[in-house]
N, C-alpha and C positions, 0 to 999 in steps of 0.2 A: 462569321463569328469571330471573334477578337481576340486576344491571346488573354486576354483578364477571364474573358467568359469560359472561353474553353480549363482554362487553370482551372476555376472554380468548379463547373462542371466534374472535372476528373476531379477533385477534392472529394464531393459530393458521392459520385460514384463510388470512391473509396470506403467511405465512411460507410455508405449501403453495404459495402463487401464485407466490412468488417463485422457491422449489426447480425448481417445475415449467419455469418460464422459464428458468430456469440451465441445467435440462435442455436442454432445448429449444435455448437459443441457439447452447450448444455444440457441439451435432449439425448442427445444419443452418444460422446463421444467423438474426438479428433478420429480414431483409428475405423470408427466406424460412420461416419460422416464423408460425401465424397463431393466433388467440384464442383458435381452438374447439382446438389444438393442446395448448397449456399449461393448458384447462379439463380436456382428458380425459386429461392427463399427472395432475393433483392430483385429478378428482372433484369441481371447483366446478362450481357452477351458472351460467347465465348471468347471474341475477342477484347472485350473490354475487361474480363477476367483476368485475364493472362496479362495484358495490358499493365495491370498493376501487382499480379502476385503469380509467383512460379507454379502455386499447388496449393492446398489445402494447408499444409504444415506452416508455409511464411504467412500467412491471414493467419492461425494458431500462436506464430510465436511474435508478429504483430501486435495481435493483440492483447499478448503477452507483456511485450516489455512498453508497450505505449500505456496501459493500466499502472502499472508496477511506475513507470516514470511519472504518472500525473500523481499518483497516490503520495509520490516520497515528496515531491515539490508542494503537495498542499499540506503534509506533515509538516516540513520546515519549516514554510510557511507560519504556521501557528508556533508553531516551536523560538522561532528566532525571537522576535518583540519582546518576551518573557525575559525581566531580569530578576527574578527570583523564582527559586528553585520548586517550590511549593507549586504556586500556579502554573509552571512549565510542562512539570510531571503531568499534573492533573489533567490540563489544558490536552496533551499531547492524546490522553488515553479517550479523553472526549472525542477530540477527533477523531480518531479510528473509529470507536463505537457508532458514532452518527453518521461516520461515512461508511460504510457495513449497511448500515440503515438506509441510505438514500440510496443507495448504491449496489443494491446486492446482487444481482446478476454478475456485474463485473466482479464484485468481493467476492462470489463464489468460484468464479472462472479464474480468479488469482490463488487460489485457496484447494478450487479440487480439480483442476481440470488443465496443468502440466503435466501430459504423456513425455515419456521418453525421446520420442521423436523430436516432441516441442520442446524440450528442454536441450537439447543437441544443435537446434536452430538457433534457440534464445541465450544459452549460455553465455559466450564470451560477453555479451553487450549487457545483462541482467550481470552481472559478475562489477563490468564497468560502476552501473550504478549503485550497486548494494555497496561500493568500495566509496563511493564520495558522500552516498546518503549516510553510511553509518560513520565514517569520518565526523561529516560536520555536527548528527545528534551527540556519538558519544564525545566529544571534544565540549561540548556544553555541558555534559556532566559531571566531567573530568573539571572543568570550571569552578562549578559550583561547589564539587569535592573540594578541590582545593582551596576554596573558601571558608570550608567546612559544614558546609551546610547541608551534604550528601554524604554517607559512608563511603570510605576509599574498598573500595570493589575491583575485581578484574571486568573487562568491557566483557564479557559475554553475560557475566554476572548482571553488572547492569541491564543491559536490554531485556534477559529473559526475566528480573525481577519487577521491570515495570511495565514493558509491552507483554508479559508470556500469558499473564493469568485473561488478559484483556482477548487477545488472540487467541488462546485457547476456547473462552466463550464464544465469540463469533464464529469460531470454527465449527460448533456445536450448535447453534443458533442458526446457520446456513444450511447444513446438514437438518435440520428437523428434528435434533435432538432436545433442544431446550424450547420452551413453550416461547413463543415470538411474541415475546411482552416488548412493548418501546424498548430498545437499546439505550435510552437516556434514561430508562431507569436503571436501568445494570450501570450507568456510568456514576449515578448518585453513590455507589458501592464501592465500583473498581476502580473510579479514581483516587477516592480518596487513601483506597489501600495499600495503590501503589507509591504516595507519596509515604505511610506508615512504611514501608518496606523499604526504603530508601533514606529518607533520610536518617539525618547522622544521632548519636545517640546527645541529650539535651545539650549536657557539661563540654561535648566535642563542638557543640553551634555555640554556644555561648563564646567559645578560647575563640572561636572562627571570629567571631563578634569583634571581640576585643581587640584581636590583630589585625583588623582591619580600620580599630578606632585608633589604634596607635599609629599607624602608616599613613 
């Protein structure tokens, strides 16, 4: 076997580790989910387990900051292209809604299923990226404020006025608390709410306007 096949192969195996954990977490629990559980969920071996994760907890906080990393890059994704402030808000709170929707296993294992344990594993490196992803969203806000075309807010102010009300349904939505209507219809709602909550009042966009036709 070649070293390309063999790579791929472990890649594969991996990724079965992972699924199988996902399974697993979400039925019963990290604390109450155990090794030989998620080996005979995918069909690895014992050695091929270990091979790639120490225990239970690294597939946990794995799967953790590898969700959390793919989530924030296809946020930004959507977020960067946007040069005004209107459809960026809007644009950002769609995406999370649809991806909630496409996605919900993982939205829900990002959302309810950080044990202790998992969060002691995953901290320093989920710390890493919560510190560059919120950087480069709130830096585009602070943009457009400064444009005038968003109210000047403190950043925490920001986030939870446009991402909080969005998150908090999905939260509810995942949990079984709200009836599971399309997510794009909650987005026809909470996007455009977010962007009422945000931006700046008329007369403060208008002077934004003008100081920008003067320059």
């Amino acid at each position: 076997m070649s070293v390309g096949v063999r790579a791929e192969a472990s890649r594969v195996r991996r990724q079965q580790i992972l699924a199988a954990g996902l399974s697993c977490f979400l039925e019963r629990g990290v604390g109450a989910t155990t090794v030989d559980d998620i080996r005979r969920r995918c069909g690895a071996s014992v050695g091929s387990f270990y091979h790639h994760f120490a225990g239970k907890v690294e597939v946990a906080a794995a799967l953790y900051l590898e969700t959390l990393a793919a989530y924030q890059h296809a946020f930004l994704s959507e977020l960067r292209p946007h040069q005004h402030a209107q459809s960026g808000i809007e644009g950002a709170v769609r995406y999370h809604l649809l991806w909630v929707g496409d996605q919900p296993t993982l939205a829900s294992y990002l959302t309810h299923c950080r044990e202790p344990e998992v969060a002691a594993a995953s901290e320093a490196h989920a710390q890493k990226l919560n510190r560059l992803f919120f950087s480069e969203a709130l830096g585009w806000l602070q943009r457009h404020a400064e444009r005038g075309d968003l109210r000047p807010l403190p950043p925490n102010l920001y986030y939870a006025l446009w991402m909080g009300p969005a998150g908090e349904f999905t939260r509810l939505w995942l949990a079984g608390r709200q009836q599971r209507a399309p997510l794009a219809d909650a987005a026809m709602t909470l996007a455009p709410a977010a962007w009422e909550a945000l931006r700046a009042p008329l007369q403060v966009a208008r002077r934004g306007t003008n100081n920008r036709a003067r320059s």
